[in-house]
Phi, psi and omega in degrees: 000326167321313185246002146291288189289008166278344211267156186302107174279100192301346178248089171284138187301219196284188160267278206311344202257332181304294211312314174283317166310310195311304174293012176267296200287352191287299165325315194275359159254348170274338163293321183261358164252346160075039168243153133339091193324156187269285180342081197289332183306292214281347170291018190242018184259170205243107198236133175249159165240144203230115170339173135280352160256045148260336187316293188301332167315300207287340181294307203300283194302330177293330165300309164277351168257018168273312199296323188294305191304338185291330203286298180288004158305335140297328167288336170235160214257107152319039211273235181237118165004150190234153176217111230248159174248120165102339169282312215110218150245096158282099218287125175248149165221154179227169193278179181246146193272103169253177199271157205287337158305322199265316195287326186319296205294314150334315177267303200312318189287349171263003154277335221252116145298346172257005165299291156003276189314299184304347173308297164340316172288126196300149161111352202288112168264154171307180147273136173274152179266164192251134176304102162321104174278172174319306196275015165279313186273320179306326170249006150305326205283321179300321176306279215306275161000273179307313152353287173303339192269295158329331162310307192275322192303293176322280169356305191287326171280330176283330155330277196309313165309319148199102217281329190291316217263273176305029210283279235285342176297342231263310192293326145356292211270319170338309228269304218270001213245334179295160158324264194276162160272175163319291193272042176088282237280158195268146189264159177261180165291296184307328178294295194293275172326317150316302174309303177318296192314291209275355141332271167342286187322285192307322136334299150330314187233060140237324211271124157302200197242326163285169170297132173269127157289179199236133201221125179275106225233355144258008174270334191266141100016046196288157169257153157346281196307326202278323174265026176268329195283341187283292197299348152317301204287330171249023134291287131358269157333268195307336156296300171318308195292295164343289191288291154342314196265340180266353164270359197240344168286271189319268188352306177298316193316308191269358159293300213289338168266316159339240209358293158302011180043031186271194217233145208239115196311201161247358177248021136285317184296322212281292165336312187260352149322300186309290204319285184320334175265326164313332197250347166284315175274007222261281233301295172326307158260017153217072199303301203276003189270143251265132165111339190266001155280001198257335165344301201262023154270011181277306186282345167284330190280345169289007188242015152269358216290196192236019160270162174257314173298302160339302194296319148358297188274306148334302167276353177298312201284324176316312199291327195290334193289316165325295176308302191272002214261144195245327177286329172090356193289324151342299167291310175328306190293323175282350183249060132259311172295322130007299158283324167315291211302301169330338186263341202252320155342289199034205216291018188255040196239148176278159174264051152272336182306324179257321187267359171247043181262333175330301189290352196275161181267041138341351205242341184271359151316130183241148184274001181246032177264005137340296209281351167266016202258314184286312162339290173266012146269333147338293155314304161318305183302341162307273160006268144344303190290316207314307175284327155331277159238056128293147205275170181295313159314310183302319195287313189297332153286336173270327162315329155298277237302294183300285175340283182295357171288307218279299166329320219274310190275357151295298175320305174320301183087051164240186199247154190263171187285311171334301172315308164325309187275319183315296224275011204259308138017260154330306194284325175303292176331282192306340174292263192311347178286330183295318208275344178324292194327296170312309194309322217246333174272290165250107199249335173273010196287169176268005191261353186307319177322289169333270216296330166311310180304321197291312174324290177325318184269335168310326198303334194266348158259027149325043226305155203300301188322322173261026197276320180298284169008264183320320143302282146349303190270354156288307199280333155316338173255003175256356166273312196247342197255145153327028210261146174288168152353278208278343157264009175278292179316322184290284181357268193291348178289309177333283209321306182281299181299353158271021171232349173278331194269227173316338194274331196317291178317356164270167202234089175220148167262092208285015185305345147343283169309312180298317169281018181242347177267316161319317181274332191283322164349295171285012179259026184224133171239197181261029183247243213264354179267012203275353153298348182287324211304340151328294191287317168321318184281341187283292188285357162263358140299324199293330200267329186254019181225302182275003199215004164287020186281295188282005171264128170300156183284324165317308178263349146328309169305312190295334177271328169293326175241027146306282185306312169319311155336295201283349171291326191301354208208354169251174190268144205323314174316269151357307188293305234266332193290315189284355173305285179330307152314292157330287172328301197282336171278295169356286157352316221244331209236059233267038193236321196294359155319336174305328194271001203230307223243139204245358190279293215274149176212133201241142217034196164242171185135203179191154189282123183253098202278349137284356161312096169301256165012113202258308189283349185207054147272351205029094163262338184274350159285322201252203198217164171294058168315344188274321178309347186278317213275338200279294193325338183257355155004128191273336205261124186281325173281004156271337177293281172347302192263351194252302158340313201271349179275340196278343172261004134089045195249145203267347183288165170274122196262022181246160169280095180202125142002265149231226205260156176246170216247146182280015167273322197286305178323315187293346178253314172327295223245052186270101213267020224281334197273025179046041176233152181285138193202118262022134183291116174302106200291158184305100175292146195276357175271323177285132186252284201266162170287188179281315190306341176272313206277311174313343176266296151352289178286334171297305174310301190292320187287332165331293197280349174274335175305309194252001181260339183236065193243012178215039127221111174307292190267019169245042173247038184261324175280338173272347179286349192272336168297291167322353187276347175248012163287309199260145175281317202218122168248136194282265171051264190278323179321293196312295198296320170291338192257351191249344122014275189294000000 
């Protein structure tokens, strides 16, 4: 009995009932071991002695009623104690509210007598609920996954059979999108991710291709049909807005922790990758539909994200929405927002931001629309008389006619060339103010390539007026700024193409350029920079083919036997293009014949292959010497075309029609996947492979071994036969090495 009420309890008595037991039993042992208190205060206290069945009585009620309290201890909640004036602190509690199962099982267990009984017994604990392993909640999880999945799957199909009758399923799958459910339980991820997806689809094909209006459906006057379509159509609406604000929720979610520098779950990255290719593709099938501008002001601040994969996705959609969008009105709004980001930004921007300015249809400005402008007023003014006397049946028919043109040219979703031509305008102004801006604010930024490249392709819708400007100042950035290579290369490619086109007429001298272009060639090689070679092939048409009049011959010379120089270090493609150059100046140019003859040598001087200055290297002292090394060549059309300049011959030396040009070389024949492009066929000289003559030689020596292995001396002769089979003959090694 002792030591129950010694052993530790969480329900402790009282102060009064410890303080007595405790002096009893202290008492009743020091009386009864006869020691001497260690203390002198407490040996002068006055110890009664107190039976022994009172001991045990007072034992007996502290035991049942700790027990009782332990037995009710899961039903109530502790709370935290109050302090009362003339009391103290008195300790509070409350009951805990349980489910309606646990309470069944409760009276029943206290109506059961013998549940009673057991109360009493000391140690009797409730049931435990039984313990799940992993791979129990793991294939809970999955059932539950598939179910749901199977849910949405159905869902979709039923829509998707008749969206008008079944509009209302749409909020079903909304409902799947959530955290939590209805009923409290947690949505799993793979469930929230499914639902989206399959959202997106059933859009993609419900959603129409106009724009949806707003129908006052009590001012107006509707038929039956027309008002099952308007409320199908704003049932529509208000789902799609629904689904938009919960991608843009998530979206907001995790800027807002970037912002705070909190730490980013992996099922928040994964929610805004989905969310962001959703709205790319939401957007991408449907350009003109109620909603997609405010999409794509979402997705530009993502083409900023500090994910790659985010960025990624966005300029892939950006680049397709360029390409394809035929009203522009999109576009317009998306390279405006753009520019805002960029203005609030300023140089703290990815260059993705910039390179998918690339894709706009800048190019279909056409520059001679003055002269079609006059054109087709001329026509008109035909016209015009034309209708004039025409009779009253003829105008009410051509008047049907234009009505019906006019529907015909909604449905399409185009644009008149006038319009086109405004708004192809507009987005261009705003296009060249982003890379001006960059050129002259930030020239050191990391996005300077990109606009330079962008620049480059642009260049030719420029108006004249700002071209000298714009030369200067690109030669201000290949002078005082710090540029690689390959921002160098953008430089002068702008440069030519505004001095090929409309520039001719200003009286600027680029030799400048020609050395900053001259020196830069050879920094491009067959490793990771070997995509330049593109831009390289652009601009040296430009300079030696449209611009060959103003280049001098000293430096004519001197870029022909650079590019000879640079087939050596590029990749076959590259190589076959810069051959196709070489060739066609020869061709054109028949004083560059100095470079073929390794004898004759014209002025004086000697060739200086570090010479930056193009004009004074004496390129016309040497000779093309790298054809000896192109002629031993792996690639057989180089072999082929690298002959045919040195025989100085007009045929084509590929099987083609005709000579291709050194962008087509550069792209036919692109080895980038370390494959032959074109495949190169099997020479007819070879009959077995290696692996057949290695098999081949295993056998015969095998067979020779055991067939001639006690006459010694006729195996000189058979190896000599067998030797004109064989590259090695084993054989005779094995019989000379068992000899020795």
């Amino acid at each position: 009995m002792a030591k129950s009420a010694k052993s530790p309890m969480k329900a402790k008595p009282t102060n009064k009932e410890w303080n007595s037991a405790h002096v009893f039993k202290k008492g009743k042992n020091k009386s009864s071991a006869g020691v001497r208190p260690k203390n002198k205060f407490r040996s002068t206290e006055i110890m009664h002695n107190t039976p022994t069945d009172k001991i045990e009585a007072m034992e007996e009620i502290y035991r049942k009623r700790v027990l009782t309290e332990m037995k009710n201890h899961e039903n109530v909640n502790h709370l935290l104690p109050i302090k009362v004036k003339g009391k103290g602190l008195i300790s509070r509690i409350a009951p805990k509210q349980m489910e309606s199962k646990h309470d069944a099982s409760l009276a029943e267990a206290n109506n059961d007598p013998a549940a009673d009984a057991d109360a009493d017994i000391p140690g009797a604990q409730p049931d435990e609920p039984a313990v799940l392993s992993l791979t129990d909640i793991l294939f809970k999880r999955d059932e539950q996954i598939k179910e749901k999945q199977f849910y949405i799957g159905a869902t979709c199909a039923a829509i998707l059979e008749n969206p008008e009758a079944r509009i209302e399923n749409v909020g079903a799958l909304l409902d799947l999108l959530n955290e939590t459910n209805r009923d409290g339980s947690i949505n799993l991820l793979a469930v929230r991710k499914t639902a989206m997806i399959s959202l997106v689809e059933v859009f993609k094909d419900i959603v129409p291709e106009y724009r949806i209006g707003i129908v006052d459906k009590e001012q107006q006057k509707l038929k039956k049909d027309t008002l099952a379509r308007v409320n199908f159509e704003h049932k529509l609406l208000t789902y799609y807005k629904q689904l938009l604000k919960h991608m843009e929720g998530l979206i907001s979610n995790y800027t807002r922790k970037m912002k705070h520098s909190e730490r980013q779950s992996i099922e928040t990255r994964q929610l805004l990758e989905m969310a962001v290719q959703c709205m790319c593709d939401l957007v991408l099938a449907h350009p003109y539909f109620n909603y997609s501008i405010n999409i794509v002001q979402v997705l530009v601040l993502m083409l900023n994200n500090t994910k790659e994969t985010v960025r990624k996705m966005v300029h892939a959609c950006f680049s397709s929405l360029f390409k394809t969008d035929t009203r522009l009105d999109l576009t317009h709004h998306t390279v405006r927002h753009i520019n805002m980001l960029i203005k609030k930004k300023q140089q703290n921007i990815y260059p993705e931001i910039i390179s998918c300015l690339k894709n706009l249809q800048i190019n279909r400005i056409n520059m001679n629309d003055d002269v079609l402008l006059e054109l087709k007023k001329q026509k008109l003014e035909k016209q015009k008389s034309y209708v004039i006397n025409m009779s009253r049946k003829e105008r009410k028919r051509k008047k049907k006619l234009a009505e019906l043109e006019k529907d015909i040219f909604e449905t399409k979703a185009e644009e008149s060339k006038q319009v086109v031509r405004r708004k192809l305008t507009e987005i261009s102004k705003l296009t060249f103010m982003i890379y001006f801006k960059i050129l002259k604010r930030y020239p050191e930024s990391k996005v300077l390539s990109v606009t330079l490249e962008g620049l480059s392709k642009f260049a030719h819708t420029i108006n004249i007026e700002f071209y000298a400007d714009l030369i200067e100042l690109l030669n201000n950035l290949l002078e005082n700024v710090e540029l690689g290579y390959r921002e160098q290369l953008h430089c002068i490619q702008t440069v030519f193409i505004i001095l090929s086109g409309q520039g001719e007429v200003l009286n600027i001298d680029p030799a400048r350029f020609y050395s900053h272009f001259y020196k830069n060639l050879l920094y491009v090689n067959a490793g990771k920079n070997h995509d330049d070679m593109e831009t390289i092939l652009k601009t040296l048409d430009i300079i030696l083919f449209k611009r060959r009049r103003n280049v001098t011959y000293h430096r004519y010379v001197s870029f022909v036997k650079r590019l000879s120089t640079l087939c050596l270090q590029v990749l076959p493609n590259g190589s076959l293009g810069l051959i196709s150059l070489i060739r066609s100046c020869i061709h054109m140019n028949q004083k560059l014949d100095i470079l073929l003859d390794t004898d004759a040598v014209v002025g004086s001087g000697k060739f200086d292959p570090f010479n930056d200055e193009p004009e004074f290297a004496n390129a016309n002292c040497s000779a093309l010497y790298e054809s000896s090394c192109m002629v031993r060549h792996y690639h057989p059309t180089m072999r082929k075309m690298i002959t045919n300049v040195l025989n100085n011959s007009d045929t084509v030396p590929i099987n083609a029609g005709r000579t291709l040009t050194p962008a087509e070389f550069y792209t036919n024949y692109d080895c980038s996947e370390m494959v032959f492009n074109p495949e190169i066929p099997r020479s007819p000289k070879v009959k077995y492979g290696k692996n057949h003559r290695m098999s081949m030689a295993s056998k015969i020596s095998t067979r020779e071994m055991f067939k001639n292995y006690f006459n010694i001396k006729n195996v000189p002769k058979i190896a000599i036969n067998r030797s004109k089979d064989l590259y090695h003959d084993y054989f005779l090694d094995y019989v000379t090495g068992s000899k020795a």
